[in-house]
C-alpha positions in Angstrom: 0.0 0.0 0.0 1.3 3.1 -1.3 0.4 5.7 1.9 0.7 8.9 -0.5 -2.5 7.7 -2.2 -4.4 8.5 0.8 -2.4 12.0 1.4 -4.1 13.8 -1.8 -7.5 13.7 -3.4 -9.5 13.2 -0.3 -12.1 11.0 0.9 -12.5 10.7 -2.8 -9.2 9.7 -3.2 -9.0 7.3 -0.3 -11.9 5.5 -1.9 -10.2 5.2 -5.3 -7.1 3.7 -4.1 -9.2 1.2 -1.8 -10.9 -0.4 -4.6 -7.8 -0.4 -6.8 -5.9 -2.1 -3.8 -8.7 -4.6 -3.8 -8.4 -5.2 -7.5 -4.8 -5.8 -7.2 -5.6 -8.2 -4.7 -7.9 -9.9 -6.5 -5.9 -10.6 -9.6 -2.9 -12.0 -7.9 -5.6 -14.3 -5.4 -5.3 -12.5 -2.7 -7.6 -11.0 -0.3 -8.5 -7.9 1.3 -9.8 -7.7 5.1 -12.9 -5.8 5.1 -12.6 -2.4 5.8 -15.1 -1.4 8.6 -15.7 2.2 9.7 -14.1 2.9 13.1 -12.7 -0.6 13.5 -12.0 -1.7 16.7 -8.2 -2.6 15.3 -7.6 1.4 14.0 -9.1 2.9 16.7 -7.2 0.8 19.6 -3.9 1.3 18.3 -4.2 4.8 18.5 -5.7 4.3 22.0 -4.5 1.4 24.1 -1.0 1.4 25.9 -0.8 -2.6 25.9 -0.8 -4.5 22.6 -1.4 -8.5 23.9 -0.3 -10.8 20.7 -0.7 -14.4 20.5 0.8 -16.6 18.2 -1.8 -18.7 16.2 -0.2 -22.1 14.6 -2.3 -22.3 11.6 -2.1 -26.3 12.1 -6.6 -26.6 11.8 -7.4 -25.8 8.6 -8.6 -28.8 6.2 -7.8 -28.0 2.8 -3.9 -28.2 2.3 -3.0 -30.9 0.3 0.5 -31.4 1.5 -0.6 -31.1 5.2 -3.0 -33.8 3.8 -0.5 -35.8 2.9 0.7 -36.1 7.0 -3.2 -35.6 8.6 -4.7 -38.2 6.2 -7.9 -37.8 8.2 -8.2 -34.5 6.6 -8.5 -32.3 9.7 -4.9 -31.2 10.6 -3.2 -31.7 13.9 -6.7 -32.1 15.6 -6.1 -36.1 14.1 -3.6 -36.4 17.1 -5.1 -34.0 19.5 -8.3 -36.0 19.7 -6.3 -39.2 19.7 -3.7 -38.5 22.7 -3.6 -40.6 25.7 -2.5 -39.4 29.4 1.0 -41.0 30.2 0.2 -40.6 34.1 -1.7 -39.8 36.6 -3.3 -36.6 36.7 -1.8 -35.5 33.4 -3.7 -33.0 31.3 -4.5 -35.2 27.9 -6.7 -35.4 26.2 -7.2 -31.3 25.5 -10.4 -31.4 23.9 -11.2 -28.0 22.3 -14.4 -26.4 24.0 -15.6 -25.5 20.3 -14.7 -28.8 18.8 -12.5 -29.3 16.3 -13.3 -26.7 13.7 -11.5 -25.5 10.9 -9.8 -22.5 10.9 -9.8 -21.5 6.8 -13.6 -21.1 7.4 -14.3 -17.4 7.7 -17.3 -18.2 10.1 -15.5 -20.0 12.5 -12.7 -17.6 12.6 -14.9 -14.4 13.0 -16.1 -16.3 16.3 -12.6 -16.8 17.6 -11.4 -12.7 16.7 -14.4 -11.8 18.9 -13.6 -13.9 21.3 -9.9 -12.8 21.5 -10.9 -9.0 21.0 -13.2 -9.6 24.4 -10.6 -11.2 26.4 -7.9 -7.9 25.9 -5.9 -10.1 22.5 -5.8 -7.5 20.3 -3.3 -9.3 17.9 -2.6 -12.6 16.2 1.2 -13.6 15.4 0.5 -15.7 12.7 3.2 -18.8 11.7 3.6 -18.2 8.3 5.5 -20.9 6.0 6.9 -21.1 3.2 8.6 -24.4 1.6 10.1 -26.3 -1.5 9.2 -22.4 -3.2 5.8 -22.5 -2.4 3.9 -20.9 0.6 2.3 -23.5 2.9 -0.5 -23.6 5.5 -1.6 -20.2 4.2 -5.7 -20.9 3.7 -6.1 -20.1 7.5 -4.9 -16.8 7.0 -6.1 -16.1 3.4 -9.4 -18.2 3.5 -10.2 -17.8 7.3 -8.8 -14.7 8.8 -8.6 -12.3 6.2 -12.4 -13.2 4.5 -13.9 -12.9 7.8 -16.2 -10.2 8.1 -14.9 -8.7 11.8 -11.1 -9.2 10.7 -10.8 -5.4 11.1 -11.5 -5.9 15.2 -7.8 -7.5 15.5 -4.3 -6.4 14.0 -1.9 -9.0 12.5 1.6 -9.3 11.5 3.4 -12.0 10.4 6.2 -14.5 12.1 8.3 -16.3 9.4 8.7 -19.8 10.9 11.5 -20.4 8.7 12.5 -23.6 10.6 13.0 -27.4 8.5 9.9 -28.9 7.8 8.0 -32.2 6.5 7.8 -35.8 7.7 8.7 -34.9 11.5 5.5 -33.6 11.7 4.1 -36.9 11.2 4.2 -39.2 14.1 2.8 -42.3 12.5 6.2 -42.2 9.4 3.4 -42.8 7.0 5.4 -40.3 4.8 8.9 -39.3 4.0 10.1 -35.8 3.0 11.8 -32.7 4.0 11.3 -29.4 3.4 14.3 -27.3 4.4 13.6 -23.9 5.9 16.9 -21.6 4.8 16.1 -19.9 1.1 18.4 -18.4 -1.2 18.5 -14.7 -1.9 15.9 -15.5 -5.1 13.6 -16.9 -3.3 14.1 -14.8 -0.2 13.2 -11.4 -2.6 9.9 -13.7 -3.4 8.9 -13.8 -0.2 9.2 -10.3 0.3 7.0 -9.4 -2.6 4.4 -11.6 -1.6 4.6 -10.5 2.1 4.7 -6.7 1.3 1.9 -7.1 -1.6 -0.5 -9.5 0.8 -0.3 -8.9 3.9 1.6 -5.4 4.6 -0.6 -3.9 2.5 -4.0 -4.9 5.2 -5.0 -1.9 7.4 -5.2 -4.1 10.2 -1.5 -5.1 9.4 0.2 -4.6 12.7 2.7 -1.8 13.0 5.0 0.4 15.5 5.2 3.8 14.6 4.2 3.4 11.7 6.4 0.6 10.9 4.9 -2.8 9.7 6.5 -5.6 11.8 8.0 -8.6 10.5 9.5 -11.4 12.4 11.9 -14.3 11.8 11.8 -17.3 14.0 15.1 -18.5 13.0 18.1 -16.1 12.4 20.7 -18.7 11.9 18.9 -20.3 9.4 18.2 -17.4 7.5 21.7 -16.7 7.6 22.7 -20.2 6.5 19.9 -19.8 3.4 21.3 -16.3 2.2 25.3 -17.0 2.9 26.1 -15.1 5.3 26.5 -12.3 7.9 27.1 -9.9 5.3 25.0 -11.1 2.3 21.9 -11.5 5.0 22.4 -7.9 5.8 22.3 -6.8 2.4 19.2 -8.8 1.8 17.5 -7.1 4.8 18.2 -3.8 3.7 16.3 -4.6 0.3 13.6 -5.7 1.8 13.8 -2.0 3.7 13.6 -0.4 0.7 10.7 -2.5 -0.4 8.8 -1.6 2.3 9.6 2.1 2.3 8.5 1.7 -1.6 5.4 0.3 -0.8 4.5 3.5 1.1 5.5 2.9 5.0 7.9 5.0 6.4 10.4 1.7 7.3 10.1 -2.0 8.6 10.1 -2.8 11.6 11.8 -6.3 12.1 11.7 -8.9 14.7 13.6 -11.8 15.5 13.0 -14.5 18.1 16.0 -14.5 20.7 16.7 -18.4 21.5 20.0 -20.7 21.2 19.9 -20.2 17.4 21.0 -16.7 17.2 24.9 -17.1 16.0 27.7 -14.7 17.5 29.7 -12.5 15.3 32.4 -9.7 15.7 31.7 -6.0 15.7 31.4 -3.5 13.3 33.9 -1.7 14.6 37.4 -1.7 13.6 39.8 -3.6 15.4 37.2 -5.0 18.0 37.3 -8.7 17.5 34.8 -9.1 20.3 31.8 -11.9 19.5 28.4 -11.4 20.8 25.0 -11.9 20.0 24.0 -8.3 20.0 26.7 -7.6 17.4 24.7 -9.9 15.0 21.1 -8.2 15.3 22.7 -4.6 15.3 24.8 -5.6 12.0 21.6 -6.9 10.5 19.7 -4.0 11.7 16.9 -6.1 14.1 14.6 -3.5 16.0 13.5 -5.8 18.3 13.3 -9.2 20.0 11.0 -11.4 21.5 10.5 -15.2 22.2 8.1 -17.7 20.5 8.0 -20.3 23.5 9.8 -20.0 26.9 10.8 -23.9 26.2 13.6 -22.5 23.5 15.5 -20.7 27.2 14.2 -22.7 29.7 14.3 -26.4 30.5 10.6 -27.5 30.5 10.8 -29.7 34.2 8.3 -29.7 36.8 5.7 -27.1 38.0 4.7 -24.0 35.9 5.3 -22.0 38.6 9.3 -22.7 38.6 9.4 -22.6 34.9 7.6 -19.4 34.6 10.0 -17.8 37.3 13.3 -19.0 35.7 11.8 -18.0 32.1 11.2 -13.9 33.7 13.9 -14.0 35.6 15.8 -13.9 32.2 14.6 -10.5 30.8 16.5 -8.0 33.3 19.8 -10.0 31.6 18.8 -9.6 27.9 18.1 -6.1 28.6 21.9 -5.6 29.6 22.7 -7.9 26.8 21.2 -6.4 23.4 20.7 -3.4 22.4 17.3 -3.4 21.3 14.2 -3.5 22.6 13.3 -7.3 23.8 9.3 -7.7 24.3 8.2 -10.3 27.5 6.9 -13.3 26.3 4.3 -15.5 28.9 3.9 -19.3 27.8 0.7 -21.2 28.8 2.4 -24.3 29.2 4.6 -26.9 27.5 3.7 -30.6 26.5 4.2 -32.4 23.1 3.0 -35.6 23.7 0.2 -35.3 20.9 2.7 -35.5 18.8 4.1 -38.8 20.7 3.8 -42.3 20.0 4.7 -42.5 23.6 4.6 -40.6 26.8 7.4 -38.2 26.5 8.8 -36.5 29.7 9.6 -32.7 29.6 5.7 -31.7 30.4 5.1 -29.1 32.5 3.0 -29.6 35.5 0.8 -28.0 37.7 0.1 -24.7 35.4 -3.2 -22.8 36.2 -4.6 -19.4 35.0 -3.5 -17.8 37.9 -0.2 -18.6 38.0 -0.1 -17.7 33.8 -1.8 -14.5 35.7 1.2 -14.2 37.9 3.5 -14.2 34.4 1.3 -11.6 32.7 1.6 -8.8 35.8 5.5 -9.9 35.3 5.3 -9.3 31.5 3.3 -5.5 32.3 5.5 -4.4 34.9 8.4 -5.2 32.8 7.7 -3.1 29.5 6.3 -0.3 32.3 10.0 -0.4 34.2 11.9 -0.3 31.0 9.9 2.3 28.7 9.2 -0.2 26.0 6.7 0.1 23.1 3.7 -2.0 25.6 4.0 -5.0 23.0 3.7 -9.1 25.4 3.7 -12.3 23.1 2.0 -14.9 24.0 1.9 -18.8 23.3 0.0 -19.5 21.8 -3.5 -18.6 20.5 -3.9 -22.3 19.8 -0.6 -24.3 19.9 -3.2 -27.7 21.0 -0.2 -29.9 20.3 2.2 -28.8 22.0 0.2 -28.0 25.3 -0.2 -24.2 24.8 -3.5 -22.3 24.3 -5.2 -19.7 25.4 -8.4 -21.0 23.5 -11.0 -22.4 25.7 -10.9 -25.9 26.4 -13.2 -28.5 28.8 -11.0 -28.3 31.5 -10.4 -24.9 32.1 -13.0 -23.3 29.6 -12.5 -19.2 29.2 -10.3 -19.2 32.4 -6.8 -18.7 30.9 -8.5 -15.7 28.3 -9.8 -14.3 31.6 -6.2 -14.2 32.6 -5.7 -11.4 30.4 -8.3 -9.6 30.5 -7.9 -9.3 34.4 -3.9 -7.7 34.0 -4.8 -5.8 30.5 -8.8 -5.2 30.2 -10.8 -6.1 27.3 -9.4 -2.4 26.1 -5.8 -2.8 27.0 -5.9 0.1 29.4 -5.4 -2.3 32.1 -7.3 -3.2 35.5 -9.7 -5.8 33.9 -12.5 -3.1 34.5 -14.1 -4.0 31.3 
């Protein structure tokens, strides 16, 4: 979306550019969120001093043919979430969703679960976006689901490249055998740029700080693997600046998640042979951090309430390590064993809405105490499989959605007076 559209000809103007953006859209398949007068999404940002974003794994949706191939029952992941056994006493499987097990490409069923998040203080979805073997993958949830559905303008978006390997680990039962590598060369790294600046940037619900549309990248090291380099990942980064900045925005604003897999390297300046971390993200010109899942820092053992301390207790250290802003992240829980053949240990135990409560007042006094942009990540939205969802379920129902309402509000002003 070209901004300078909307700075001349009025409301005339505005409208011109609106359908022409939609035509666009339409002739390269894909699709416009519905633009609703005084949106809840447009009127918040300018408004609310918290911004709560959960991750949504866009595992539920029925109609991709290569996720097909794995879920041969035709319904995603919710084959094995349905099908999971407890592997002791007292341990929290099955999950069964309190919905059922819907699919998420269906616009109806997705305009259900934005007003459900916008009434429980989630104001944005982090959506895992893929792309493998030169082809994007699992998009229908966002395309067919989320951006048809007719209240998409209630809730912001941006995207989170999952750019991690892909294929038959996904399927427990080795039915199938293939792999999809996540690192990309620097042609097919300028396609995904197009398509991500030309789809989804270009959404006015498209979630942005200061202006600046917000882009993140789950794995660093393997886009640096993919493009070559320090250097050669630096100057693809800077393109895809430009690109943005063409496309009418005034820059990008991009995100990386800080785990294990961001690599080391020497400073920019001369003679300083130091290594760190935060010479990598400032060379590559990161704005900010966050996590995806507090299991990529912290050893998932025992009681949430441990777990949850160790994984906060960490965020006073990044902020003396890097130089860039790093936004708290609060986990529901941890616990793969959907994905299992057999019980798998490394679950974590005891976790309950108030003690995720207890991590959310953490996450809110931590962007208040350090002056940050008042972004908190959660996982997930509706990470079912690996034990991580704020979407009701029969044993807890709305409880952990109530969680955030009570430290944000419905309005993101806080108090849960809403």
């Amino acid at each position: 979306m070209n901004n300078a559209c909307f700075a001349s000809g009025g409301i005339g103007g505005m409208k011109r550019a609106v359908t022409a953006l939609m035509i666009i859209l339409h002739l390269a398949g894909g699709s416009l969120c519905a633009v609703s007068t005084g949106s809840a999404a447009g009127e918040q940002a300018k408004t609310r001093p918290y911004d709560v974003a959960a991750y949504v794994w866009p595992a539920y949706q029925f109609k991709d043919e290569r996720w097909n191939q794995i879920f041969k029952q035709g319904i995603g992941e919710w084959e094995i979430i349905r099908e999971c056994k407890p592997g002791f006493p007292g341990h929290e499987q099955p999950n069964v969703p309190l919905w059922g097990y819907e699919d998420e490409s269906d616009p109806k069923v997705m305009e259900k679960k934005i007003a459900t998040a916008v009434k429980y203080g989630v104001n944005v979805f982090i959506y895992d976006w893929y792309w493998y073997d030169n082809q994007p993958f699992l998009e229908k949830g966002i395309n067919d689901g989320f951006l048809k559905a007719k209240n998409c303008q209630d809730i912001q978006f941006y995207l989170m490249w999952a750019n991690h390997n892909g294929g038959s680990a996904w399927d427990k039962k080795k039915s199938t055998k293939f792999f999809w590598p996540g690192a990309v060369d620097r042609a097919t790294f300028d396609t995904v740029v197009d398509r991500v600046i030309s789809r989804y940037m270009s959404q006015p619900n498209y979630y942005k700080i200061d202006g600046k549309p917000v882009f993140s990248v789950y794995e660093l090291s393997t886009l640096i693997k993919g493009l070559g380099g320090v250097e050669q990942t630096k100057d693809a980064l800077a393109s895809f600046r430009s690109k943005v900045k063409a496309a009418g925005f005034p820059d990008l604003h991009l995100q990386t998640i800080l785990w294990g897999r961001i690599p080391a390297s020497i400073s920019q300046v001369p003679g300083d042979k130091t290594q760190s971390r935060n010479n990598t993200v400032t060379t590559l010109g990161i704005d900010s951090l966050t996590s995806y899942q507090w299991v990529h820092s912290v050893s998932p053992k025992g009681p949430y309430s441990g777990w949850a301390d160790r994984a906060v207790g960490q965020w006073s250290g990044w902020a003396k390590e890097f130089s860039i802003p790093y936004f708290p992240h609060v986990s529901v829980g941890w616990d793969t064993n959907p994905r299992r053949n057999a019980y798998v240990a490394g679950t974590i135990v005891e976790r309950s809405p108030e003690r995720f409560q207890a991590a959310l007042e953490s996450a809110r006094q931590h962007v208040d105490q350090h002056g940050l942009h008042r972004l908190i990540t959660v996982n997930a939205w509706n990470e079912w499989s690996e034990g991580s969802s704020l979407e009701p379920d029969e044993r807890y129902g709305y409880k952990f959605l109530e969680a955030v309402k009570s430290v944000f509000g419905a309005d993101g002003l806080g108090g849960g007076k809403n």
